[in-house]
C-alpha positions as CSV (number, residue, x, y, z in Angstrom):
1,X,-37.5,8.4,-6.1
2,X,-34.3,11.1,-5.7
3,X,-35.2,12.3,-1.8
4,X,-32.9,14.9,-2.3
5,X,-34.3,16.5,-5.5
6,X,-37.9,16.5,-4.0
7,X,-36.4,18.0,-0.6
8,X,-34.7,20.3,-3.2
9,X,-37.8,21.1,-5.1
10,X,-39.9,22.0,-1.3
11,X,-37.0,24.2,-0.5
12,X,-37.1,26.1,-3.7
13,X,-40.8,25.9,-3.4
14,X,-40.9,28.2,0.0
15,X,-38.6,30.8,-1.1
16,X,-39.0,31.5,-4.6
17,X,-42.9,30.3,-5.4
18,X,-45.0,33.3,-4.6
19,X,-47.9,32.6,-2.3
20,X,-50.4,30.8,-3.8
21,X,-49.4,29.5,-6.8
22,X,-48.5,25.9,-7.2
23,X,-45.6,24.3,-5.7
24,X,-42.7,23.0,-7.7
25,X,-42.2,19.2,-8.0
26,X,-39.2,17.3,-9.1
27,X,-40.6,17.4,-12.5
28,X,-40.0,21.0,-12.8
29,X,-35.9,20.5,-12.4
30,X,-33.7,20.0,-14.8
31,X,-30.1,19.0,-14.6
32,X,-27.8,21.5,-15.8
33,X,-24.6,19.6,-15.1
34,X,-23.3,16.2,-13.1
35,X,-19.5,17.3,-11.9
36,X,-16.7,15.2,-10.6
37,X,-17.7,15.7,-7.2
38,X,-21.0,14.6,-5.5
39,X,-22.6,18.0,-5.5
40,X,-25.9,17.9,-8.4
41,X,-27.0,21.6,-10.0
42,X,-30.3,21.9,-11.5
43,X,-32.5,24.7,-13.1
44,X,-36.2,25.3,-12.7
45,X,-37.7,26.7,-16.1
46,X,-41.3,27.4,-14.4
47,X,-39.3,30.6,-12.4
48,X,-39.6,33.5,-13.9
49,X,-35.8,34.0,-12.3
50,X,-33.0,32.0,-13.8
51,X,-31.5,30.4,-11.2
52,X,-29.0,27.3,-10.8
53,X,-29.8,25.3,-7.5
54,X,-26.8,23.3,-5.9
55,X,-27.8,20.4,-4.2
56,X,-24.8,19.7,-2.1
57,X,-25.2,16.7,0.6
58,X,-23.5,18.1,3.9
59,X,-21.8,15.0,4.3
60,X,-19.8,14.9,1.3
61,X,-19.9,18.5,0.0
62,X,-20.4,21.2,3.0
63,X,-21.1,24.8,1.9
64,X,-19.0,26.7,4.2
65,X,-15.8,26.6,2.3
66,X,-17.6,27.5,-0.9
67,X,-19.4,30.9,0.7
68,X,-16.5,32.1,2.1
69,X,-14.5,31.7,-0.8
70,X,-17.1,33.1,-2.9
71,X,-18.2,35.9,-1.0
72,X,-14.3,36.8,-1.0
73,X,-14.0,36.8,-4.4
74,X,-17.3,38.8,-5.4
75,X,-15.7,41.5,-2.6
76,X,-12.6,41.2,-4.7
77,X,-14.4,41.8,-8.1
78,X,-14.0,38.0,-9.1
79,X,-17.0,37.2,-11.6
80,X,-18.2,34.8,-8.4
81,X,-22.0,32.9,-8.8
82,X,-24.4,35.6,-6.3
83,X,-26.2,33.6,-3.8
84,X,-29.7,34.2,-3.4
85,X,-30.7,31.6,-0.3
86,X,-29.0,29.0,1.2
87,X,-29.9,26.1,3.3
88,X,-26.6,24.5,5.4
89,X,-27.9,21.9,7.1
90,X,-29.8,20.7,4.1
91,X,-27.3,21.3,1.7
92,X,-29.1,24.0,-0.5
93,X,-27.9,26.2,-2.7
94,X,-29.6,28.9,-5.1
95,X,-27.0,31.4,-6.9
96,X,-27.2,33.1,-10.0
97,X,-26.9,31.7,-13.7
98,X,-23.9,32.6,-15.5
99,X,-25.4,30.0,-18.9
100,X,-24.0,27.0,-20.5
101,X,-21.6,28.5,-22.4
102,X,-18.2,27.1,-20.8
103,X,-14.8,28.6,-22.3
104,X,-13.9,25.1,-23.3
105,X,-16.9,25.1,-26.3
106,X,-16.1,29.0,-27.1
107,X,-12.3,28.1,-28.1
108,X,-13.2,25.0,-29.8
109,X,-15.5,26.8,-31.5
110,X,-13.9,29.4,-32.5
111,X,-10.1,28.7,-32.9
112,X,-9.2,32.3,-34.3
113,X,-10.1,34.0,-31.7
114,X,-8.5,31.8,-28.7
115,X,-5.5,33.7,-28.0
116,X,-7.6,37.1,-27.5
117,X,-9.9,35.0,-25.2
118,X,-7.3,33.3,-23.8
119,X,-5.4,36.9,-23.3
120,X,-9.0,38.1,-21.4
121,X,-8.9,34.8,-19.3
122,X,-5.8,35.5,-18.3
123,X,-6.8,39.0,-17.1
124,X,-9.4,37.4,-14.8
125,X,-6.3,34.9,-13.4
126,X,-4.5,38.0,-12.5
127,X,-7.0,39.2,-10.0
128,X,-7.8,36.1,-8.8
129,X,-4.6,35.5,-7.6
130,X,-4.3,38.1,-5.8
131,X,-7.7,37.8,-3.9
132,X,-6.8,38.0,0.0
133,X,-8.2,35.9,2.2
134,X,-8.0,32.9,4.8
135,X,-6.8,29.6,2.8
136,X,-5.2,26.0,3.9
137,X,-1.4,26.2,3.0
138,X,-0.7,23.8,-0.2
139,X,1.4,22.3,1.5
140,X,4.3,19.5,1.0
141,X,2.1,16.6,2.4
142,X,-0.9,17.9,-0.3
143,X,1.0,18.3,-3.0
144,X,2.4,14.3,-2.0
145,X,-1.0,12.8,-1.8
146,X,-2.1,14.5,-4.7
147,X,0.6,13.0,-6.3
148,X,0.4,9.9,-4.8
149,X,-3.0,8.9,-6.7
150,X,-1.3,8.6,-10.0
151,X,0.4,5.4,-8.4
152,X,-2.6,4.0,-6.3
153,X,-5.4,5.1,-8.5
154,X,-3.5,4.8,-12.5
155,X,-1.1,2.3,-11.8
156,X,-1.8,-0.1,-9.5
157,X,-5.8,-0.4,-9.8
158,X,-6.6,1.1,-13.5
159,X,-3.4,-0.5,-15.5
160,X,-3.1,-3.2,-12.9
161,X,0.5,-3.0,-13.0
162,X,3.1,-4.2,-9.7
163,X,5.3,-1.8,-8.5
164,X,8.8,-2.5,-7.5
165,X,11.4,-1.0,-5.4
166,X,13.3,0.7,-8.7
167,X,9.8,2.4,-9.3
168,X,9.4,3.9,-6.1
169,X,13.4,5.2,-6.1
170,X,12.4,6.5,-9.1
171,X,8.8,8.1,-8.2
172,X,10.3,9.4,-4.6
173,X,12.9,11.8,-6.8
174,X,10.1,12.9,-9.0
175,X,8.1,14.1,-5.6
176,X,10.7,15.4,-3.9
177,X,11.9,17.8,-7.1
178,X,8.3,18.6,-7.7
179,X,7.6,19.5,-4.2
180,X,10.8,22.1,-3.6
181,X,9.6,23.8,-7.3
182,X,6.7,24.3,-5.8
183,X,7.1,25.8,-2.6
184,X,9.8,27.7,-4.0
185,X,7.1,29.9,-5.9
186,X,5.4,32.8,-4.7
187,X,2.6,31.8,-2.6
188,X,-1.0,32.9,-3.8
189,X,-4.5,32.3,-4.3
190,X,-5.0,29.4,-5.6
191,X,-8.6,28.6,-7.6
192,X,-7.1,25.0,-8.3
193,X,-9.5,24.3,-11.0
194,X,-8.7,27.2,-13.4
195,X,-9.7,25.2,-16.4
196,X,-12.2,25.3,-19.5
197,X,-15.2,23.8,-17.8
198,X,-15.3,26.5,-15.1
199,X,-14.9,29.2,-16.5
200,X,-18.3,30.1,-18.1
201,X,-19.0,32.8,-21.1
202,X,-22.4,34.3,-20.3
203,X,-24.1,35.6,-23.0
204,X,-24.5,39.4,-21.9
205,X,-20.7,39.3,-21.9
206,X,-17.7,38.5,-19.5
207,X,-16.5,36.1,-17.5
208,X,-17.8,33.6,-15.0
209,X,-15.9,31.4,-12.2
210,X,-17.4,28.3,-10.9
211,X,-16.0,25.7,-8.8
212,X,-13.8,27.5,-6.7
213,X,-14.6,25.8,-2.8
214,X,-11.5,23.8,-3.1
215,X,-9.1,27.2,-3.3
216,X,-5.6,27.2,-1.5
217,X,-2.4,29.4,-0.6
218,X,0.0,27.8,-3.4
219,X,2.2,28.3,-6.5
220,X,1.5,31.1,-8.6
221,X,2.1,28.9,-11.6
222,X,-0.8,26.3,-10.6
223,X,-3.6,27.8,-12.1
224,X,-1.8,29.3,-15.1
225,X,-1.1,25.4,-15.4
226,X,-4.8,24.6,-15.4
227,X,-5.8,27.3,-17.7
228,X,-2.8,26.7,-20.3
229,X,-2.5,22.8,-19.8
230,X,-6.2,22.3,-19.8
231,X,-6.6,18.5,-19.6
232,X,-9.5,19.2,-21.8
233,X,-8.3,21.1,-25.0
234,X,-4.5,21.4,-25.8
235,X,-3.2,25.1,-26.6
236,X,0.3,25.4,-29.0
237,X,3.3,25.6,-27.5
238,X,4.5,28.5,-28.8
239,X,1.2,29.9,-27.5
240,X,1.8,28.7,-24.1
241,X,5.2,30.6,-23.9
242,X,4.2,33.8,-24.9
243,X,1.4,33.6,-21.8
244,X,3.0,32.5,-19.4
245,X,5.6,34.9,-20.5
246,X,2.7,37.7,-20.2
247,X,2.0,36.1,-16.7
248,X,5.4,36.1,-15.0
249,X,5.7,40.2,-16.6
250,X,3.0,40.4,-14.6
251,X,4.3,39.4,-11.1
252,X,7.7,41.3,-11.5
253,X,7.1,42.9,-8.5
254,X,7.5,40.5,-6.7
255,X,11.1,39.8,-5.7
256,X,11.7,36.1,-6.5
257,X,9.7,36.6,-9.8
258,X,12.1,39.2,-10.7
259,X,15.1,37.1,-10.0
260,X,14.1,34.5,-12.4
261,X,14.4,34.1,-15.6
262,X,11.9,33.5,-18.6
263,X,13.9,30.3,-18.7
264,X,13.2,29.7,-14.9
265,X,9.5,30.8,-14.7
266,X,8.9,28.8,-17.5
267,X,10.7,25.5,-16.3
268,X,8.8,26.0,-12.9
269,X,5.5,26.2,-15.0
270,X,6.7,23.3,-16.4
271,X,7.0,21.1,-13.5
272,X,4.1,22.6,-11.8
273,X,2.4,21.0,-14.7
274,X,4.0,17.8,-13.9
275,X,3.0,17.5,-10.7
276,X,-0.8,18.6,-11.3
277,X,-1.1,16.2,-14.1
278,X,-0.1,12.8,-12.3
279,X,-2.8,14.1,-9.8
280,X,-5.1,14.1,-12.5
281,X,-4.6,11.0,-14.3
282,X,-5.3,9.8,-10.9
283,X,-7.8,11.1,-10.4
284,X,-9.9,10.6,-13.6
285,X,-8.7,6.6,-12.5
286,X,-10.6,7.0,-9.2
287,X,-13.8,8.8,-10.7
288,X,-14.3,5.1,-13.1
289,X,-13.1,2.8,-10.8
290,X,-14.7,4.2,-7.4
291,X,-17.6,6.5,-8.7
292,X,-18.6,4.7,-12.1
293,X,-17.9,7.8,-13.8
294,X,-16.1,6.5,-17.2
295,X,-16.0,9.6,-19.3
296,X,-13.7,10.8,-17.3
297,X,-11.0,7.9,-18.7
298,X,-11.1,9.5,-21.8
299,X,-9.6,12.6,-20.7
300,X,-5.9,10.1,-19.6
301,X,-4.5,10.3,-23.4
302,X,-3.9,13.9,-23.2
303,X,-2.9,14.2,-19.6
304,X,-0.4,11.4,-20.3
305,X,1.0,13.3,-23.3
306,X,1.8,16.2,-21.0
307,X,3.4,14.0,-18.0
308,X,5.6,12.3,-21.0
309,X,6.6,15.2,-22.7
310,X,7.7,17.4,-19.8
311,X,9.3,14.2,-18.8
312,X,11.4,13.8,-21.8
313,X,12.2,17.8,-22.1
314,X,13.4,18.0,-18.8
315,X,16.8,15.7,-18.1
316,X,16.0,15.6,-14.4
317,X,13.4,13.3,-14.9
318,X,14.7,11.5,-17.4
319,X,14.9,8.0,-15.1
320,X,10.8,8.5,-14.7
321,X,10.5,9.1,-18.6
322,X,12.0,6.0,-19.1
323,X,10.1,3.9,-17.1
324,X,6.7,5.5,-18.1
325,X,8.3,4.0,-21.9
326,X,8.8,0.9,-20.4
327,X,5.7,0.1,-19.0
328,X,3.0,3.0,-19.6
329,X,3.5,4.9,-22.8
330,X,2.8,1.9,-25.1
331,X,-0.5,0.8,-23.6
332,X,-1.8,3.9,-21.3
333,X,-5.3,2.9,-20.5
334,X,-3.8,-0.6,-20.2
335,X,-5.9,-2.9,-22.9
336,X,-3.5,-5.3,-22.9
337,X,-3.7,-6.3,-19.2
């Protein structure tokens, strides 16, 4: 028996059942999607409503962090989820239903239109960004142990590789480069999972953003990285340049935007993209090996193709694309182990 979806289904039951009519059972839920993090959603088709419940267990996801954010962004204009009820101590979440239709199926489905939808995404990135309120710093020793999964989590436990001391010379430079990039950028508001599956297409039109509790003070470039080096769809280059081009026209107000080059911006978006992706490929390791999750491990191919290419194009971390030939590149899910 799932405790929590009947505890769910009682919940629901008192606030949105009017009095007198049957309660709801866990029968009457359906799971609307399972993400990378322990929280569940679920709709009820016997509401009249639509409604998306969150089941969010208070030990593993609490709620705070994803109100405040979301209340702040809905204050901002942000396309935010509207909450309807909420249960803390439980864990409970109703807001509203932005659909199924996720930007990832829309430009895979329809591949003429994906710079226009890209161009309106981008528009929604924009004021995001600039949504004021009280965030955790990204700060050197994040951006490290993000980093630092691609060796515990990709390396050492999916690929089953030993690391030696030239690797860790080697990986320490990468970090350290990475690191001054990023805090060199303007600081902003970070969604940190500006990517295909969250941002939703509802039918009546717009723009949705989901999965936003995990937001930050960081890089400018970080979620222009998750949006244009999706680890779920892969955009053209040339595409890539002209928006982030569009992107840093954007910020030219702001003083160290304005004293960089196209050049510049770019090669920080570059590296920005570098650093996010070995968190990634770490993390999709930890989500099979810790959490069972093994669809994830299909999604390493691409974000390996991104780590390797920046990698080659950029001479100062030629030493790290060389090793990744050397031991990585030829096997990268490690079959041959």
């Amino acid at each position: 028996m799932d405790t929590r979806l009947r505890e769910l289904s009682h919940w629901a039951s008192a606030r949105f059942v009017p009095s007198g009519q049957a309660t709801l059972s866990v029968a009457d839920f359906v799971s609307v999607s399972d993400d990378a993090s322990f929280r569940r959603y679920f709709r009820c088709p016997k509401l009249d409503q639509s409604i998306v419940f969150m089941d969010a267990p208070p030990d593993k996801e609490p709620l705070q962090g994803f109100l405040a954010i979301g209340n702040a962004l809905s204050a901002a204009g942000v396309p935010a989820p509207e909450f309807y009820a909420v249960d803390l101590e439980a864990g409970f979440l109703a807001l509203s239903d932005f659909g199924d239709q996720q930007l990832l199926g829309l430009v895979q489905d329809e591949p003429e239109a994906v710079l226009s939808t890209l161009y309106e995404v981008m528009g929604l990135l924009k004021n995001v960004a600039r949504v004021d309120c009280t965030l955790p710093d990204y700060s050197a020793s994040m951006l490290r142990a993000e980093m630092d999964l691609f060796p515990t989590w990709y390396l050492t436990r999916l690929l089953g590789l030993t690391l030696t001391d030239e690797f860790w010379r080697v990986w320490q430079d990468v970090c350290d480069r990475l690191v001054v990039s990023a805090l060199a950028e303007p600081q902003v508001f970070v969604h940190r999972d500006f990517h295909s599956r969250n941002i939703m297409v509802p039918s009546k039109g717009g723009l949705g953003l989901l999965d936003f509790q995990d937001a930050v003070r960081g890089p400018l470039s970080y979620d222009l990285v998750s949006l244009l080096k999706d680890c779920y769809v892969e955009y053209e280059p040339l595409m890539q340049q002209t928006l982030v081009e569009d992107y840093r026209q954007a910020w030219l107000s702001d003083p160290r935007v304005q004293a960089m080059t196209p050049t510049a911006f770019f090669q920080s978006f570059e590296r920005m993209g570098l650093q996010r992706h070995l968190k990634c490929a770490g993390i999709f390791s930890r989500l099979c090996l810790r959490d069972g999750k093994a669809r994830y491990l299909k999604d390493i191919p691409m974000v390996l193709n991104y780590i390797a290419s920046i990698c080659e194009r950029q001479p100062e971390f030629r030493d790290f694309y060389q090793w990744l030939q050397a031991f990585v590149l030829s096997d990268p899910m490690g079959r041959s182990a």
